[in-house]
C-alpha positions in Angstrom: 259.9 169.7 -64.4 256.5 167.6 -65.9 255.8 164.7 -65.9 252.3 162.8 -67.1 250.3 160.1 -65.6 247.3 158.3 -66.7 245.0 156.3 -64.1 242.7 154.1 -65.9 239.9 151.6 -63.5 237.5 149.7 -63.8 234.1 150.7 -65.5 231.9 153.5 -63.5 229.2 151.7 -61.3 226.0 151.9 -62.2 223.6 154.1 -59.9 219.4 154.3 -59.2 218.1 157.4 -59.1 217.3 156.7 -55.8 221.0 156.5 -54.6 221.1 159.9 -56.7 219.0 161.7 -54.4 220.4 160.2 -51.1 223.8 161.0 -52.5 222.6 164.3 -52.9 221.8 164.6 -49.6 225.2 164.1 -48.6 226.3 166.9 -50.7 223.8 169.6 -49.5 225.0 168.8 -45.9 228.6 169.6 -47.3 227.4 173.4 -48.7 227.6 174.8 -45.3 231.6 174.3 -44.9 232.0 176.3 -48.1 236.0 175.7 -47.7 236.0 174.5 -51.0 234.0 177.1 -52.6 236.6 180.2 -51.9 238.7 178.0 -54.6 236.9 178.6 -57.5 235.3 181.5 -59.2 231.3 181.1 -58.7 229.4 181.4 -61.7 226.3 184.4 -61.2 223.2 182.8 -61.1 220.7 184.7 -63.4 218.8 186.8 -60.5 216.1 187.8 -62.8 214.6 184.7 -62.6 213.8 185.0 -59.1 210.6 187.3 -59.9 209.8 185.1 -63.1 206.9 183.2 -62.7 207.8 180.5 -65.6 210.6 180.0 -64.5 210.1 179.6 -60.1 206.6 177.4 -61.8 209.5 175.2 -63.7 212.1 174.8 -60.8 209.1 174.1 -58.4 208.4 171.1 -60.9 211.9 170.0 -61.3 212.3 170.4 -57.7 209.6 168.0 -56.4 210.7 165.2 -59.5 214.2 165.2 -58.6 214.6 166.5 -54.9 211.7 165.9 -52.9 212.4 161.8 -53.0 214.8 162.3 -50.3 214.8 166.0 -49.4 212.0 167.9 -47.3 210.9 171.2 -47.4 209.0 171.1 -44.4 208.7 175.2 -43.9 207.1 175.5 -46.7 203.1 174.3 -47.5 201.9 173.5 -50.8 199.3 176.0 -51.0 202.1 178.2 -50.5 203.0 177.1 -54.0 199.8 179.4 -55.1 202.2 182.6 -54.7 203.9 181.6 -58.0 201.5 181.3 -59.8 200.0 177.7 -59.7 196.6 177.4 -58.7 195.4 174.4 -56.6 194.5 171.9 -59.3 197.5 172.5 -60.7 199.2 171.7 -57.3 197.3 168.5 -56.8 197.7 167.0 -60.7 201.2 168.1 -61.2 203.3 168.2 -57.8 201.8 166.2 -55.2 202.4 162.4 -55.6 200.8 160.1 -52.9 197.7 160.9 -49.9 199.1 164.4 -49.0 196.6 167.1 -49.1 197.4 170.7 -50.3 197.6 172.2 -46.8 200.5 169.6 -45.6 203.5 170.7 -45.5 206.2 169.0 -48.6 207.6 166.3 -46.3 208.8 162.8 -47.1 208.1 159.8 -46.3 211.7 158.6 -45.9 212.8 158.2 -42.0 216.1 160.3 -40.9 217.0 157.2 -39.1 216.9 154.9 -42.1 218.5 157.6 -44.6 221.3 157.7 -42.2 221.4 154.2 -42.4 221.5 154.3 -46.1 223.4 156.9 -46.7 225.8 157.8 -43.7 223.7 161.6 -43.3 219.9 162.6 -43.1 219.5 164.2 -46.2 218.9 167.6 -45.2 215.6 169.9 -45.1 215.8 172.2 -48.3 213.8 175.0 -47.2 216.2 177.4 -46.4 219.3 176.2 -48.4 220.0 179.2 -50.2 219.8 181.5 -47.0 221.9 178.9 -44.8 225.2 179.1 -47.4 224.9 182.6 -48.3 228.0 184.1 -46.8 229.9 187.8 -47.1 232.2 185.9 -49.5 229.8 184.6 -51.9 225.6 184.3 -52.3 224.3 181.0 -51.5 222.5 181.3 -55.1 225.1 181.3 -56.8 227.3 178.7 -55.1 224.9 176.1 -55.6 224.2 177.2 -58.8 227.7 177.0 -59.9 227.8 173.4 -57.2 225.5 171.7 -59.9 227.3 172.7 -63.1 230.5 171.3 -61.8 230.8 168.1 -62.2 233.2 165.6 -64.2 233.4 162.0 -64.5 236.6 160.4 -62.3 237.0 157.0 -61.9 239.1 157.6 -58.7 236.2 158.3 -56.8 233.4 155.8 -54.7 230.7 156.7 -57.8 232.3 158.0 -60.6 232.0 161.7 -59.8 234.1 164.5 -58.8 233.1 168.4 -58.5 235.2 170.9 -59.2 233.5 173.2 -56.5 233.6 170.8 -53.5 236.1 168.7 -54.0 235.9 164.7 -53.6 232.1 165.5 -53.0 230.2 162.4 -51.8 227.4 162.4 -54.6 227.4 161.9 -58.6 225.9 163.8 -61.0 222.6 163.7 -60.4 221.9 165.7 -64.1 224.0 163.6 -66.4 221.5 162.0 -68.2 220.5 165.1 -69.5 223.4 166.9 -69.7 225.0 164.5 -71.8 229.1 163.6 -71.7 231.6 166.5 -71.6 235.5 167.0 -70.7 236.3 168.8 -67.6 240.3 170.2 -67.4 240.7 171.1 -63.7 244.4 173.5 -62.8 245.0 173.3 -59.4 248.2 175.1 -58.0 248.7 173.7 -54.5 251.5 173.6 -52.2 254.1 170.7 -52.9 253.7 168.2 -50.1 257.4 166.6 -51.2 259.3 170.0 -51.3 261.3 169.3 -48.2 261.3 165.3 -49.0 265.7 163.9 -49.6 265.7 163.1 -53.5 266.3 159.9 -52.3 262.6 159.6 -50.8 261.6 161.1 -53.8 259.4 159.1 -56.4 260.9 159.8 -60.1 259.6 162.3 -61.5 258.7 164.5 -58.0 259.9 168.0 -58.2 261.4 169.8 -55.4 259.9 173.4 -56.0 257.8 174.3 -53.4 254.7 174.7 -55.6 253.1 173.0 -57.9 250.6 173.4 -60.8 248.3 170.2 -61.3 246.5 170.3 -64.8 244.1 167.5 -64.9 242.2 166.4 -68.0 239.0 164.0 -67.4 237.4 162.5 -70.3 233.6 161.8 -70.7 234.4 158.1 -69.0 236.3 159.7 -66.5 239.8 158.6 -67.1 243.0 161.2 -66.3 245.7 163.0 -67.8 247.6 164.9 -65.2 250.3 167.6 -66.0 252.5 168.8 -63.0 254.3 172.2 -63.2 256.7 172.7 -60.4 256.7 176.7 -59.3 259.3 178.5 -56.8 256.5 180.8 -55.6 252.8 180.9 -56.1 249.6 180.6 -53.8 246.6 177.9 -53.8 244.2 178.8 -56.5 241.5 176.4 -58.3 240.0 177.0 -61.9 238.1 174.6 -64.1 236.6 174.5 -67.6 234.1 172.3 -69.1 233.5 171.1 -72.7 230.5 169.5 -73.3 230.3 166.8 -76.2 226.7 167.7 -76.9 226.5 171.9 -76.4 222.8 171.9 -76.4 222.0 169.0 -73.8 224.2 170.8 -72.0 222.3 174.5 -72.1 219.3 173.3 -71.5 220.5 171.5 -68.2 222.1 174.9 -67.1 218.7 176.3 -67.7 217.1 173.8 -65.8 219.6 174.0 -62.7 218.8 178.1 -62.8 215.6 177.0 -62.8 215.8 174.9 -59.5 217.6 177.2 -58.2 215.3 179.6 -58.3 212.6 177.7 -57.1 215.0 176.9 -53.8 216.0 180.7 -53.7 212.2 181.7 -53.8 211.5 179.0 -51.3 214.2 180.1 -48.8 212.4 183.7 -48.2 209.1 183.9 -50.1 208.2 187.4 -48.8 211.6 188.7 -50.4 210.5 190.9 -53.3 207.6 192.1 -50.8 210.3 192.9 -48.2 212.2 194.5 -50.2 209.6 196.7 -52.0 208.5 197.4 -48.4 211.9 198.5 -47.4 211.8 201.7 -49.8 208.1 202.5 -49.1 209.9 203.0 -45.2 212.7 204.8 -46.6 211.1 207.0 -48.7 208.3 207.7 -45.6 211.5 208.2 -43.3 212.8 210.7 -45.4 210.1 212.6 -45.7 209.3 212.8 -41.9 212.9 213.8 -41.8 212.4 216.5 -43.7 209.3 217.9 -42.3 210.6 217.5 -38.7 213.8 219.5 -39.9 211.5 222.7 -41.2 209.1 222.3 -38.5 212.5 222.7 -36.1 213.9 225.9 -37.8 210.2 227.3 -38.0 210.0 226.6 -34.0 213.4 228.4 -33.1 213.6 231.0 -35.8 211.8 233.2 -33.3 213.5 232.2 -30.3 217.3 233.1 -32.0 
C-alpha cells in the first residue's frame, strides 16, 4: 500500500553567519555518536590531497573564514601553519584577524560559557576532529567529508535544514550560499512503528506490514513529497541522492569542503606523512637486522652440529 503526503510551512528563517558557525558547533559535537553515519554509504574523501600543498594552503584559508569564529584549534600554533607551505607574512596578512601574534596558538575569543549560553553546546576544539571520529567502521575523513555534502532544505526542522548523514542535525547548511539550491530524495526503510497497531487505531492510509520504505523528495525550498512502501521483510537501511540546480556551484563547493577537510585531516596529526615514511625506514632496517642475525646464527652453530 502508498500513499502521499505533502507538508508545506511557513517560509525558512533567516540565519547570520554567526548563528552558522555556533550551529556548527552543535553538529561537530554530534560526529562522535556516529549512530547515524553506519546508515549511509560515506562518500571517499580524495586522500591525495592530504600531501597537496594547494590544496591543505586552501582549506587552511577556508578553515579560519568559516570555522575559526566559533571553533578553536588550540593544539595547533600558527607558525605551525609554515609546514604547508605558508611563510610568515603570509600567515599574518591572510589568516590571522585581530592582536594575535604568529606564535599563539588559533584560539577564539568566544567564552565556552557564553557559547553554551547561545547555543545550548561549547562549540568544540577542532584540532583533532578527524582523529576523534575515525572509527573501524569508517575514517573520520570521510565521514565529515560526506557530513558537509549532505544537506537538504526541510521546512520541518528548527532552521530549515536536515542532513542525510546525521539525521535531524542541529545546524543548517553552512555552504549554501555557495552551493546554490538542489533536490535531495532521501529512501529510508525502517521498521513500521504501527505494524502491531488494531486497524481501528490506524490512521487511513497506515499499512500493517512490518516494514516500511519512506521515499522522501525535498525541493530547493524545502517542502516534502513522501512515498511509503509497506514491506513483509526487510532491514533498516538509509540512501540519498542529490540534484543540484546549478552543477557547477555545486562542484566547486565539494572542492572546497575536500579542501577543509584536508586542512582539518592535516591538522589532526601533522607529523603523519613523516610518521609514516619513518615507519618503513624501521621496517626495512628491522628486516635487514633480521636477516643478518639469522646468517650470523647458522654461521655460529654450523660448527657446533
Amino acid at each position: 500500500m502508498t500513499r502521499m503526503r505533502s507538508v508545506r510551512s511557513a517560509a525558512l528563517p533567516a540565519i547570520s553567519p554567526a548563528i552558522f558557525s555556533g550551529l556548527l558547533a552543535t553538529a561537530l559535537l554530534a560526529f562522535g555518536a556516529g549512530a547515524a553515519a553506519a546508515e549511509v554509504h560515506l562518500d571517499r574523501w580524495p586522500s591525495e590531497r592530504a600531501n597537496d600543498p594547494a590544496a591543505l594552503q586552501h582549506g587552511a584559508r577556508l578553515f579560519v573564514t568559516n570555522c575559526l569564529n566559533c571553533h578553536s584549534a588550540r593544539l595547533m600554533r600558527w607558525n605551525k601553519l609554515e609546514e604547508i607551505g605558508l611563510d610568515a607574512t603570509q600567515i599574518k596578512s591572510q589568516l590571522i584577524y585581530g592582536n594575535q601574534r604568529i606564535g599563539d596558538m588559533m584560539t577564539i575569543a568566544m567564552v565556552p560559557r557564553d557559547a553554551t549560553q547561545w547555543f545550548g553546546k561549547a562549540p568544540p576544539d577542532l584540532s583533532t576532529i578527524i582523529r576523534a571520529n575515525s572509527t573501524v567502521e569508517h575514517n573520520g575523513a570521510d565521514y565529515v567529508y560526506t557530513l558537509l555534502r549532505s544537506f537538504y532544505r526541510d521546512r520541518s526542522t528548527s532552521t530549515g535544514w536536515n542532513n542525510a548523514v546525521f539525521h535531524n542535525i542541529a545546524m543548517p547548511n553552512v555552504f549554501w550560499q555557495m552551493q546554490g539550491p538542489r533536490i535531495a530524495t532521501v529512501v529510508r526503510v525502517e521498521r513500521n512503528e504501527h505494524a502491531g497497531e488494531s486497524p481501528a487505531k490506524r490512521k487511513p492510509g497506515q499499512t500493517a506490514m512490518p516494514w516500511v520504505r519512506v521515499r522522501s523528495v525535498y525541493d530547493a525550498q524545502g517542502d516534502v513529497q513522501s512515498t511509503e512502501t509497506g514491506l513483509s521483510t526487510g532491514r533498516e537501511t538509509k540512501s540519498a541522492r542529490f540534484q543540484p540546480l546549478d552543477p557547477a556551484r555545486a562542484e566547486a563547493t565539494d572542492n572546497n569542503i575536500a579542501d577543509i577537510v584536508a586542512f582539518l585531516n592535516w591538522m589532526s596529526e601533522p607529523k603523519k606523512t613523516e610518521r609514516i615514511h619513518v615507519g618503513f625506514w624501521a621496517m626495512g632496517y628491522l628486516v635487514v637486522f633480521f636477516l643478518i642475525a639469522r646468517w650470523l646464527n647458522n654461521v655460529f652453530w654450523r660448527d657446533v652440529k
